[in-house]
N, C-alpha and C positions, 0 to 999 in steps of 0.2 A: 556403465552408468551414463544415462545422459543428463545434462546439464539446464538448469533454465532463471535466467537470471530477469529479476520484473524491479528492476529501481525505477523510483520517482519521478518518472520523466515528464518533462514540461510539455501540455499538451499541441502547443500551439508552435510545436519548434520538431525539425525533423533530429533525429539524433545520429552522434556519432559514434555510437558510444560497440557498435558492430565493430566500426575499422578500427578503433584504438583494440580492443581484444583481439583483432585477429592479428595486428601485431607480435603477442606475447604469446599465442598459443599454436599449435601445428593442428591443432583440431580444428573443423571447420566451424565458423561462425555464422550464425543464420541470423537473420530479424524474420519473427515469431508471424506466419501467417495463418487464415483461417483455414482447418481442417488439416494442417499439415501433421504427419505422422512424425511422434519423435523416436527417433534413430539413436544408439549407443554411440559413445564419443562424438559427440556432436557438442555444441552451444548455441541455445535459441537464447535473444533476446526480445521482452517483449516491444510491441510497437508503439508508439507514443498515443497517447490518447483512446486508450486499448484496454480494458478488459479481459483476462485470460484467467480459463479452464481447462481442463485437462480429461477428455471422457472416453472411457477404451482405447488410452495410447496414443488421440491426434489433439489436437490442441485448438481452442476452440475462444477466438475473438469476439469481441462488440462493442459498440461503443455505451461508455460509461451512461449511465443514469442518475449519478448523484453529481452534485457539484464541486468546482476543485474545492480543497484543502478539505471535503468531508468524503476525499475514496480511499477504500482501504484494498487496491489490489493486491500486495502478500498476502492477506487473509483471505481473500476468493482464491486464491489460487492454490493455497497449501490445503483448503479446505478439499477442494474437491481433487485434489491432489494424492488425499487420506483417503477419501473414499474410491479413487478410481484406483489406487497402485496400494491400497489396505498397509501390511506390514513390510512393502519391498520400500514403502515412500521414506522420503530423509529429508529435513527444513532446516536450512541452519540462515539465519538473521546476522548481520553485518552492521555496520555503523548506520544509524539514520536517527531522523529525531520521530517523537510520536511514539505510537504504541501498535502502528500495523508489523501484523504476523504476528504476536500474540498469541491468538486464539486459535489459528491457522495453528500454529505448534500445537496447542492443547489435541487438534483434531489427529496429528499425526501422531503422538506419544500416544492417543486410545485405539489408536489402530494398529499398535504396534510398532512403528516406527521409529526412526532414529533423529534427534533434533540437536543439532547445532548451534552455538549462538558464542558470538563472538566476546571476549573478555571485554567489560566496558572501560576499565583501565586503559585498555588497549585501544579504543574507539575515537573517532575524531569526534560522531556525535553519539552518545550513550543512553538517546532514550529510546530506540526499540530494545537494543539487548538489555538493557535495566530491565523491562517493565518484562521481558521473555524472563529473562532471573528470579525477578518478586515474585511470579507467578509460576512460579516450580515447575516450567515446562521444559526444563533446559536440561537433557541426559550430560550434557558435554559443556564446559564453557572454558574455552583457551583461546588465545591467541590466533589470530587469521592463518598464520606458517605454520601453525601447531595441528591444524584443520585436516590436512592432507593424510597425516599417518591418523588421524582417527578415525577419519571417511573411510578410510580403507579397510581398518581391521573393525568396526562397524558394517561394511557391505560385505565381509567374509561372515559376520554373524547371519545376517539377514539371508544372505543367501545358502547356511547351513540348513538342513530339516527341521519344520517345526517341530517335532514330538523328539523325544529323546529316544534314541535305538534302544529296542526291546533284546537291551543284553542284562541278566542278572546282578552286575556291579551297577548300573546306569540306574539300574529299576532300583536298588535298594536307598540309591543318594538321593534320587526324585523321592521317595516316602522318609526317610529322614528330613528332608527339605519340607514337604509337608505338616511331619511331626512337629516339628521346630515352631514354625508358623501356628499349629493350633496351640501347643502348649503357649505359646507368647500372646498370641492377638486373641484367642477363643473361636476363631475361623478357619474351618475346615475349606480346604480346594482340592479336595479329593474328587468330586464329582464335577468340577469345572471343565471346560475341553482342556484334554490333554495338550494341543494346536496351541491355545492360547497363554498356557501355562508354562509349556514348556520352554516357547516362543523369550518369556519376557523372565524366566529363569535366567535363559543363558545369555538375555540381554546385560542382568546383571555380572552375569559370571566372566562377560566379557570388557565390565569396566575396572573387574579387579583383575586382569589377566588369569583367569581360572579357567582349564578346561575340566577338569573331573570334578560330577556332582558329589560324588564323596568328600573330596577335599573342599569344595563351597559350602559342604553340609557341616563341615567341623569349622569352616570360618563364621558362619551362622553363628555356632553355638560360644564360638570364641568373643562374637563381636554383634553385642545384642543390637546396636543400631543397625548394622545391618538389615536383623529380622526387620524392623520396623520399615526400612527404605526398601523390601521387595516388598512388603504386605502393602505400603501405597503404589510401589508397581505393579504387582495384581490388579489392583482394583482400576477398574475401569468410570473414568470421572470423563467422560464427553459429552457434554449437551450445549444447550444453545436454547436463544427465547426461542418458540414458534418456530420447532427444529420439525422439517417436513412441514410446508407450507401449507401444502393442499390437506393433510388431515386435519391439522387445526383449525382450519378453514371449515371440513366438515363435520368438529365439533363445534365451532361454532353455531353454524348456520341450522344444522340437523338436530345432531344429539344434545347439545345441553339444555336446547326451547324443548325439546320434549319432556328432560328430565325433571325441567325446573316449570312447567304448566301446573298451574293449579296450585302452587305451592303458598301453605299461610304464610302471612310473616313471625309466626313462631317456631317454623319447623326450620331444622338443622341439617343444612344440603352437606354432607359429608365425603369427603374427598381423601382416596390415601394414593401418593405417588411413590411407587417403592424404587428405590435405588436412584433416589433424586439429584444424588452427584453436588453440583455446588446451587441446586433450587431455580438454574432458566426453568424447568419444565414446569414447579410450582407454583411459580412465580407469574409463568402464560396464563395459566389455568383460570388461576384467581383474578388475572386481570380480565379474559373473556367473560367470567362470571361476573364481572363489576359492572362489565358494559351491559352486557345483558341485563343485570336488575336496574338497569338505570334504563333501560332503552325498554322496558314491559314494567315499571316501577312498582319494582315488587322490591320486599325489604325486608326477604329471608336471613338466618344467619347462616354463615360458609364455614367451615371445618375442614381443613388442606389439613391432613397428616402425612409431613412427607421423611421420606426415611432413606438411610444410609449406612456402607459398613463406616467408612471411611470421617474417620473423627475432625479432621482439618477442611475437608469438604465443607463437612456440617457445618461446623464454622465461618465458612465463606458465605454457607445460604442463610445463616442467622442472620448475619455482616448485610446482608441484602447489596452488598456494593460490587461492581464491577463494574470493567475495563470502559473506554472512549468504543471501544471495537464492535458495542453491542449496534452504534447505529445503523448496521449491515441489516441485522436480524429484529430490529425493533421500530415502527414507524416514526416520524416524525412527533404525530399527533401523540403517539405513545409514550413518547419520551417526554413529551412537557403534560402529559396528565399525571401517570403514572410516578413516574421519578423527578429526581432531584439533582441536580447537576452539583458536582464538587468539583475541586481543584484539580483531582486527577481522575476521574470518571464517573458514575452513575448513581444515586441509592435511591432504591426503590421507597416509595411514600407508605407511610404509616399505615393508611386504610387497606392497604393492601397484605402489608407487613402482618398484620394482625389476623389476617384469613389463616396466615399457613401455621402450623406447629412444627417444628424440626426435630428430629430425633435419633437417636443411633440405635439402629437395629437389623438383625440378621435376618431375613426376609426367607431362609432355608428354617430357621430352629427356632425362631421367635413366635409366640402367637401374631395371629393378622390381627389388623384392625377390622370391626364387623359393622355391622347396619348400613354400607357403604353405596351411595349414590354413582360413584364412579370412583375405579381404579386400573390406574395409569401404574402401564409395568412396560417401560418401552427398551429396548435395546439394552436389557440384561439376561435373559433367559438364551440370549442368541452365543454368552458366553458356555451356558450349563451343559452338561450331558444327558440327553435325551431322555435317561432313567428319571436324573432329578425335572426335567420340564415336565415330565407325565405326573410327577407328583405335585409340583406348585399349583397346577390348573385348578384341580380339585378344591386347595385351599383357597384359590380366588372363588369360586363358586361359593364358597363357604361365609368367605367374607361383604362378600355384597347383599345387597335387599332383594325382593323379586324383583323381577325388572331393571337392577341395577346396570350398568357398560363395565365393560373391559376393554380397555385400549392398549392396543400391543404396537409393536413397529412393523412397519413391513416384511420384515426380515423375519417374524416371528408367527406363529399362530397356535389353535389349542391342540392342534393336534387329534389324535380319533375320543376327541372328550366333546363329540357332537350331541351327546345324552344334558350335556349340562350346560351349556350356552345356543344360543341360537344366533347365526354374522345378521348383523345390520348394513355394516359394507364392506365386503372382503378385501377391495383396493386399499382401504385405511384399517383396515382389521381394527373394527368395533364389532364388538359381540354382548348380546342380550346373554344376564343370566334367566338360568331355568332352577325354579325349587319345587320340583313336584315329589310325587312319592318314589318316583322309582330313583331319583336321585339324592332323597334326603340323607340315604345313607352313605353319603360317597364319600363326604371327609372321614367319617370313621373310620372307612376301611383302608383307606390308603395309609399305610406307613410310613413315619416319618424318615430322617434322614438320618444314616447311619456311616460313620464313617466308616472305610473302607477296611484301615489298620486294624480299627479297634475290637474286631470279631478275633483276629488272630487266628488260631488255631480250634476255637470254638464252632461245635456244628449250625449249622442253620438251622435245625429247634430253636436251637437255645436265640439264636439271634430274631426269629422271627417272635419267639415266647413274648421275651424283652421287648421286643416295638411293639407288642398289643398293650403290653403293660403299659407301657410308655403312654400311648396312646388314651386308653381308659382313666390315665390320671390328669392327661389333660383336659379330657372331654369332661370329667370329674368336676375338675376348677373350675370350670369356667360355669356349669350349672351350678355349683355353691356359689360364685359370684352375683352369677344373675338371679337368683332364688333368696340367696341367705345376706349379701352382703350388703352393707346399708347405702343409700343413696350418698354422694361423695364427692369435692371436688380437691383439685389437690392446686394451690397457692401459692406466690410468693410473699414475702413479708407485710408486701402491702395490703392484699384481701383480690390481686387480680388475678382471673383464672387462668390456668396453665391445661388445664387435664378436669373432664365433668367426668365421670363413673354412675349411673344409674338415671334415673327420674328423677331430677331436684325443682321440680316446677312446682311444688307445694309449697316449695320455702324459698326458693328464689324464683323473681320476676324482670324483665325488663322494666330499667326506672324510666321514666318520664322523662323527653328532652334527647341532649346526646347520647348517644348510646354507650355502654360503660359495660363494661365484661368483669368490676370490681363487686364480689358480694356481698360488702356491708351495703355499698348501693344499689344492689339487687335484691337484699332481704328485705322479707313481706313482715306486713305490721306486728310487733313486739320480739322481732327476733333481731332486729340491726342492733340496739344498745347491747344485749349482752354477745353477739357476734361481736364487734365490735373491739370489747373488752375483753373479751374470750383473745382474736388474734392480737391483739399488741402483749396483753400479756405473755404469751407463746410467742414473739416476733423478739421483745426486748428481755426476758428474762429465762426462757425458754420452759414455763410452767404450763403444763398437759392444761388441757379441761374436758373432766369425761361424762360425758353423761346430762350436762345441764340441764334438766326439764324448763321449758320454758311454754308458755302458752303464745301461740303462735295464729294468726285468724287466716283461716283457708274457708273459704268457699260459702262467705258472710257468716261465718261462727269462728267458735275459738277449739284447736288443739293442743293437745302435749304432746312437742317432741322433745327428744333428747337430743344433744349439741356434743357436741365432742370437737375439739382440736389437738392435734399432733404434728410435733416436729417432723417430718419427714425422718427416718434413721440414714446413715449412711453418709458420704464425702459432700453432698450438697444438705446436710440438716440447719445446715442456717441460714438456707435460702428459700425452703420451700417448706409447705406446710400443710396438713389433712385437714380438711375441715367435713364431718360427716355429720347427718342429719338422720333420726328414728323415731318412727311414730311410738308413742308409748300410750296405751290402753287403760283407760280411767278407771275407777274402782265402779264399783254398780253403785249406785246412790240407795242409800237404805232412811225407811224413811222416819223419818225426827218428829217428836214432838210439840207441840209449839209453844212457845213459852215467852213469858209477856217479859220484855226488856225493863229493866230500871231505868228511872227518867237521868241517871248517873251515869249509865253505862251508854244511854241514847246522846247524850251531848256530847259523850267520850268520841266514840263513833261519828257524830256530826262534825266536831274540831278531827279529828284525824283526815276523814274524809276531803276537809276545808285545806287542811295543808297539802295533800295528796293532790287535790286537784290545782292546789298554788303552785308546787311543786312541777306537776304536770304544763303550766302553762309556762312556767318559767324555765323548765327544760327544751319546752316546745317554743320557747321567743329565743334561746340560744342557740337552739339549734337554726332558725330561722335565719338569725344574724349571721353565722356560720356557713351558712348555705349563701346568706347574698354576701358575704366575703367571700366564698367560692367563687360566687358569677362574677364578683368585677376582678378574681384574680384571674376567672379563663376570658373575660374580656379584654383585660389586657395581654393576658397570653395570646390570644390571638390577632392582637394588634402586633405584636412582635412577630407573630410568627407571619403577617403579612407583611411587615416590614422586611423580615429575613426572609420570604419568598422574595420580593423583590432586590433585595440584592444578589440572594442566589441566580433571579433571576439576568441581574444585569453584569454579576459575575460568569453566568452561561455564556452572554454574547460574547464577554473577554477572551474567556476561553474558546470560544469557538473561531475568534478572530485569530486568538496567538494560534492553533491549530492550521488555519488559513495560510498564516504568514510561516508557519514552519514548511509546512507542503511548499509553499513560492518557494522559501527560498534553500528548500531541498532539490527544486527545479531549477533556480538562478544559478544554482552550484553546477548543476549538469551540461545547464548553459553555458556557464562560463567557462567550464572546460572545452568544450568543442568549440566555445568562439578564441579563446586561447589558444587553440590548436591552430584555427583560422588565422587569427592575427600572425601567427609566427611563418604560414603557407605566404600569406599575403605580404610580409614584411621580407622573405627572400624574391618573390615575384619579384618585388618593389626596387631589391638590388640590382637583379638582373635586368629590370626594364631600364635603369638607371644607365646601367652600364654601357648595355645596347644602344642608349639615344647618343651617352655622350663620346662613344668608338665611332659612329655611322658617319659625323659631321656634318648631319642635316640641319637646317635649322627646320623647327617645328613650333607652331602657336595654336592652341587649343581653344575655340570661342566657344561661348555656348548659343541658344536662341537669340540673346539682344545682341550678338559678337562683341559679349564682352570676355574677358581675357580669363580663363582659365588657368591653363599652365603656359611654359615654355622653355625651349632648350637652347643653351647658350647662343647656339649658329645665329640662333633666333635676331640679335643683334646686331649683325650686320644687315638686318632690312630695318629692323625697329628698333631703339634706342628705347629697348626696356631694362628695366629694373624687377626686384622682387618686390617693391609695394604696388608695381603695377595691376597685380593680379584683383581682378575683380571689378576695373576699370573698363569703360570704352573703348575699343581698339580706334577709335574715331580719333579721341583725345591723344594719340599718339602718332608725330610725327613721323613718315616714314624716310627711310635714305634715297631711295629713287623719287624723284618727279616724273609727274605724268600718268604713271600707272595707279589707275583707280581699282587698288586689291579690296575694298570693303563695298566696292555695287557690285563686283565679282561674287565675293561674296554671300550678299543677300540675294543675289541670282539662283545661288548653286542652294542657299537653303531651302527656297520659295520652288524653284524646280528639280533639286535635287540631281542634276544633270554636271558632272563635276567640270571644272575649267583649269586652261593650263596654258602657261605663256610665261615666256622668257625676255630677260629683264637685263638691263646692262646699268651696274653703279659705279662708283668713284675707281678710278684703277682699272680700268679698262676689264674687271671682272665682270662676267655672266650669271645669273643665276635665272634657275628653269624654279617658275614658284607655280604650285599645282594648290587645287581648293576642292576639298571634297566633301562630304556629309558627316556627320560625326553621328556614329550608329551607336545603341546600348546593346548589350545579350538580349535583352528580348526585341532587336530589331526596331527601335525606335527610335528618330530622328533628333536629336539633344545641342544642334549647334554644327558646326564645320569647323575644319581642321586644314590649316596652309602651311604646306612644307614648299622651303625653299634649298634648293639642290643647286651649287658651283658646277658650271658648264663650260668654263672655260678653256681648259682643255680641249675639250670634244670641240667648241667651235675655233679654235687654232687648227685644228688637225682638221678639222673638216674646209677650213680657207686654204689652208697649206695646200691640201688634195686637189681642191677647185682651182686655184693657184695653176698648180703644178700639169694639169690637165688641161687650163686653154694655153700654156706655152710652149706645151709638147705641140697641141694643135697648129698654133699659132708659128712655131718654128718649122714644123713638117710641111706646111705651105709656100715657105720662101726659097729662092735661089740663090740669095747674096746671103754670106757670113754674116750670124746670128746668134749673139751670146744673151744667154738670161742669166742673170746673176740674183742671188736673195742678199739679204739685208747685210751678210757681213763681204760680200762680195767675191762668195764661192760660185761656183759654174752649177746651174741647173742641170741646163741642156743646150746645145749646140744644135746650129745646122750643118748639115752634111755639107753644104757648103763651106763653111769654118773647116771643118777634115777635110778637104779636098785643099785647098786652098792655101793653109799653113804646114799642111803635110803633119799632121796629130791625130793618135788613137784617140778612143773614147777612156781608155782607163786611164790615160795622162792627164783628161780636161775634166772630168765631171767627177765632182765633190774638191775641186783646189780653187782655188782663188785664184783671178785673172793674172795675179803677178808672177805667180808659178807656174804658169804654163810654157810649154817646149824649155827653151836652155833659159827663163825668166826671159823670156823674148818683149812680152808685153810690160815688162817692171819699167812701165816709162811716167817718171817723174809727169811730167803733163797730163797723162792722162788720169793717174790717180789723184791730182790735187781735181781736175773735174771730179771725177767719182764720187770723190768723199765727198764734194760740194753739192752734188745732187743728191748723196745721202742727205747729210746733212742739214741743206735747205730750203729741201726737197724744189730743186729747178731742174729743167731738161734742159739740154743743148742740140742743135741742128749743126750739119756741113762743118765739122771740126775737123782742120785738116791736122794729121798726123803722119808727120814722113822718117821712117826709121829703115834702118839695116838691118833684114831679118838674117841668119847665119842660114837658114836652110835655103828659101827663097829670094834673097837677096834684098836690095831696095822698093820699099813700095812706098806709094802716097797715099794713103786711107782718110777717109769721107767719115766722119763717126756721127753717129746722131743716139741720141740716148733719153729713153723716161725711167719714171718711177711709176710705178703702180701699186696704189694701195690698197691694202685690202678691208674686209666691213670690221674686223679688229680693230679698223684703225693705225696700224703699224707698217712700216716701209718692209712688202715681200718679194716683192723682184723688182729688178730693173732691166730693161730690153736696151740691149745692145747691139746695132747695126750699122752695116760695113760697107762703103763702095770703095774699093780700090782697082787703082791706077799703077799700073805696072811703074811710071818713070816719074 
């Protein structure tokens, strides 16, 4: 498996979020480039500010196109994720807020896939794995630790064979497993792909630790929920609004201006989308058709019948609500025409609402819906078996008008049933039907669907017998429908339409004004009062009315039809309602006659007629006032409901703001971990630099451009008598220990020409110090102020006097003839002239490093001369021509001449004293 991780990353910041994993992992850690191929045991991260999909195996970058807090990278990325790696792909969702990856899961669960999603219990923030939970797309939800052994024995599913081995135990649990299914739901998957059936069998077999389809076949039957949680894992629920851009695009643009040219505003453009899943694809439809009648202002009525097996589906597409996630797949513009922003995602507006019908139906055994303008059958047939796709085409033929489209998926087409549609564009596979004569017989002959099991042991006569039969009683029904059965529409309580059956335009009409789909307000004159009174009576008491002849004015005269209403039969009979209409046939008028009225009978007649017509007016001023209590009730309906768009509206930007600030500060969080990291990188530098300045015993002062005082290190003190509120001061304002040396025209010298400067300084205590002035550079090489470190030299310049010293009185003694002692400041022997050793009769290892009084047997330990000595140490004077007459034990008596300086050296300190000798033998 490889690895690919896309969190929230702030675009404007580079991440670390690489190095912290590759910490913890021996696998190698990547950040995510374009086109790069992903590799097994690996880790991509994606890149900040990035975009990432996934096409034939390389991985494929760009930069965003939406604005922050509205991008949903987990859901592009899992999306195409499902489509490029189908049933190998796997999503599992972790802690974040928001509702990205969502939808991204829904695409991997229908492509077979395995989806992940972390306990929200468990979660630091719970609103992606919530909103993955609510929305049923989670095969797995545990714990992040818990993750590992299910990844695993999940990718030993996925990577077993899709089909089940054609061994005779295997094959008998796959048709038990079957059985089970049609006897529970009425839905046979006998003719589905084997690939995709088997595929999501053992997906399940693999959450209840089950290998043997036998043994899953009697958990089945043990454990009816079960049946019901494969039969919604069978079914295949993945769409999207305006899924496939480019075909919608040319239904828009091509085929529905064509469909919908020329169309009165009475005609009923008829629309059936089969296997509509949770209604994006119905929901497109009817919006392209909105725009369109609004952009050629036509003011047809739409009829969307969209259909499904799937019972909780249908429910979502009644709901018309869904997820924050659609803004991927829905424009801007879209979203504030079309829908209605809620607290946690979308609902679509009523006008639109009201195009589609939803309904649950088996699209293999169900009759089709007929007279069809266009029908949408996209990416279901790609599940079927070849046999059953050969047979649906035929029923789509059947179902549409001349000239009606058929819209398939890419993925799909009719196959060799070139007899009965004609491509409009193969790219989008649109196809023209054809009803000529050589094809009018084509639904007849094809035979329906036949489950597999259910022939058993029986010959194919006998099975072929039964599907003509089968066949002739449908084709049967549907002629006594259309022939015998009466015009009809079927209702809810109220009188609004659900379902039209037949021609009802004799008796119902479009009323005047808004438009109302409710048939008391669409029946034509004398048929609304007893309509009317016909449904409330059937709505509130549940009393039939069959047959009511009423006189009805069609076509500026008057008819008799008969009226009938019915409770619907069945688990919704108290919701819905038959309302049917039949023309009934007047007697012949035979003819009468004529005979002169009584002037008793004429007044009778004139007062009846008088109250009839009082009656008439005073029904007709209640109903008046009735009607304008209607208008100022939808007047103010509709002040409210402008009021309530505008706070939905002003609720949108809340929402879209808190969304904003979730995204920040999902990114602050990424931030702040990698400046956390930082801070802690930077806070050990900060010891160590610490350490380093206060071991080295430099002093060091840090200035910026005005050379004012940045930092400084203790040493720092003995040139500047700072302190720590100094920082941020003038180094002007600060007096220094040396006079004389001007360190601050130094340097604004060295800042102004950037040429560093360096000289050596003598303060109190006869110490040295070497003060150097150099640039203060940033990482990117720019000049920020100068930097004076001051370095103790004292040393070096003793040692180096000492040297100089020591070196003119070697010179200086090598030159003379007469005894020549140099002595240093405690009155040890330097160096000697050869004269001195000749003359007292003394090595060099007796004289040199001893003190004058210690030499030969303490010869020279003469009282006199060391009270001089120390007197010229001491105050600091020379003496000339001192005579000294002593008894040497080697040489005897002599009379010596002594003359003696001190020489000081640039220290400042007493380093030698020269000692010179004339002596006098007597």
């Amino acid at each position: 498996m490889a690895y690919v991780l896309v969190p929230h990353l702030d675009p404007d910041h580079a991440s670390l979020l690489t190095e912290i994993l590759q910490r913890v992992t021996t696998m190698p850690v990547i950040e995510a480039q374009d086109q790069l191929v992903v590799e097994p045991d690996r880790v991509y991260v994606i890149a900040p500010n990035r975009d990432m999909a996934i096409f034939h195996g390389s991985l494929q970058l760009s930069v965003p196109n939406e604005p922050r807090g509205q991008r949903m990278p987990i859901d592009a990325f899992l999306r195409s994720l499902a489509e490029d790696r189908q049933e190998s792909a796997v999503g599992v969702i972790l802690s974040g807020t928001g509702t990205d990856g969502t939808l991204g899961l829904r695409a991997i669960l229908g492509a077979g896939g395995l989806t992940l999603v972390q306990d929200p219990a468990s979660a630091r923030y719970d609103g992606m794995p919530s909103s993955a939970v609510r929305a049923g797309y989670a095969t797995h939800v545990t714990a992040a630790d818990k993750m590992p052994e299910t990844l695993l024995t999940g990718a030993r599913v996925l990577a077993s064979p899709a089909v089940i081995p054609a061994e005779p135990k295997a094959e008998s649990g796959m048709r038990r497993i079957l059985m089970q299914l049609r006897s529970a739901t009425g839905n046979d998957f006998s003719l589905y792909k084997k690939s995709t059936i088997g595929r999501r069998i053992q997906r399940r077999m693999s959450q209840h630790c089950i290998d043997d389809t036998e043994v899953y076949a009697r958990y089945l039957r043990e454990n009816p929920d079960e049946v019901h949680a494969l039969f919604r894992e069978l079914l295949i629920n993945v769409t999207s609004f305006f899924r496939d851009t480019e075909a919608f695009s040319v239904l828009k643009s091509e085929i529905l201006p064509q469909l919908c040219q020329d169309k009165p505003d009475d005609y009923v453009f008829r629309v059936w989308v089969a296997g509509c899943a949770t209604g994006e694809e119905s929901y497109s439809i009817a919006i392209l058709l909105r725009e369109l009648m609004d952009a050629s202002h036509q003011n047809f009525k739409v009829q969307i019948y969209s259909t499904d097996l799937d019972e909780d589906a249908i429910a979502i597409a009644r709901a018309g609500f869904y997820p924050p996630n659609i803004t991927q797949d829905v424009t801007e513009e879209r979203l504030r025409r079309f829908f209605t922003k809620e607290d946690s995602g979308y609902r679509i507006r009523k006008e639109i609402r009201e195009m589609v019908v939803f309904a649950i139906q088996n699209v293999i055994k169900d009759p089709p819906f007929t007279k069809l303008d266009l029908l949408c059958c996209r990416n279901l047939m790609i599940y079927l078996e070849p046999e059953l796709q050969n047979r649906l085409i035929p029923v789509f033929n059947f179902a549409l008008r001349p000239g009606g489209v058929l819209f398939l998926s890419p993925s799909e087409s009719i196959g060799n049933h070139t007899e009965l549609f004609s491509s409009l564009n193969r790219k989008c596979k649109f196809y023209r039907a054809r009803h000529d004569t050589s094809t009018a017989g084509g639904i007849v002959s094809t035979p329906p669907v036949i489950w597999s099991a259910a022939s058993g042991g029986k010959a194919p006569e006998d099975v072929t017998r039964r599907s003509t039969a089968t066949n002739l009683a449908d084709m049967t029904q549907r002629v006594l429908l259309q022939f015998f059965a009466p015009a009809a529409v079927v209702t809810d309580l109220k009188g609004n339409t659900l379902f039209v059956h037949g021609e009802t335009g004799k008796y119902l009409r479009p009323a005047p004004g808004q438009a109302s789909l409710n048939v008391i307000e669409m029946a034509r004159e004398g048929l609304e009062l007893e309509l009317r009174a016909a449904i409330h009576a059937a709505a509130s008491e549940g009393v039939l009315t069959l047959n009511r002849q009423i006189q009805v004015k069609t076509n500026g005269g008057f008819s008799t039809v008969g009226l009938s209403v019915r409770p619907l039969p069945g688990p919704d009979r108290d919701k819905l309602l038959l309302v049917s209409f039949q023309d009934i046939a007047g007697p012949a008028a035979k003819p009468k006659r004529s005979r002169a009225a009584k002037p008793a009978e004429l007044g009778r007649i004139q007062e009846l007629e008088h109250d009839l017509a009082y009656l008439k007016e005073s029904h007709q001023a209640a109903i008046e006032e009735q009607q304008a209590t209607n208008e100022e009730i939808k007047s103010t309906n509709e002040e409210l409901q402008s009021t309530n768009e505008e706070l939905q509206s002003t609720n949108e930007e809340l929402e879209t703001s808190k969304e904003e600030l979730q995204s920040v500060n999902e990114e602050l969080i990424t931030v702040n971990s990698e400046l956390q990291r930082k801070i802690e990188q930077l806070a050990s530098m900060q010891n160590d630099m610490k350490n380093l300045l206060d071991n080295i015993n430099i002093g060091i002062v840090f200035l910026d451009q005005h050379l004012s005082i940045r930092s400084f290190t203790r040493e720092a003190v003995r040139i500047y008598r700072l302190a720590d509120s100094d920082v941020g001061r003038p180094l002007a304002d600060i007096r220094p220990v040396v006079a004389g040396e001007d360190l601050l025209v130094a340097a604004q010298s060295v800042l102004d020409s950037l040429i560093p400067y360096e000289c050596a300084m003598r303060i109190d205590g006869g110490t040295w110090m070497l003060a150097r002035i150099q640039p203060y550079r940033t990482l990117e090489n720019l000049i920020d102020g100068v930097v004076l470190t001051f370095t103790d030299i004292t040393e070096r310049i003793k040692a180096v006097a000492n040297r100089d010293a020591l070196m003119l009185a070697e010179g200086i003694v090598a030159t003379l003839r007469e005894p020549l002692v140099v002595l240093d400041g405690a009155l040890q022997v330097i160096t000697v002239s050869a004269a001195f050793y000749r003359e007292f009769q003394v090595t060099p290892e007796e004289t040199l490093g001893h003190k004058i009084y210690e030499l030969g047997n303490h010869q020279w330990d003469i009282p006199a001369l060391r009270s001089l000595l120390e007197n010229i140490l001491a105050e600091a004077k020379s003496f000339d021509a001192y005579v000294v007459e002593h008894d040497f034990p080697d040489i005897g008596h002599r009379r010596i001449l002594l003359n003696a300086r001190r020489i000081v050296g640039r220290i400042g300190e007493p380093q030698m004293i020269l000692l010179s000798m004339e002596i006098n033998p007597s």
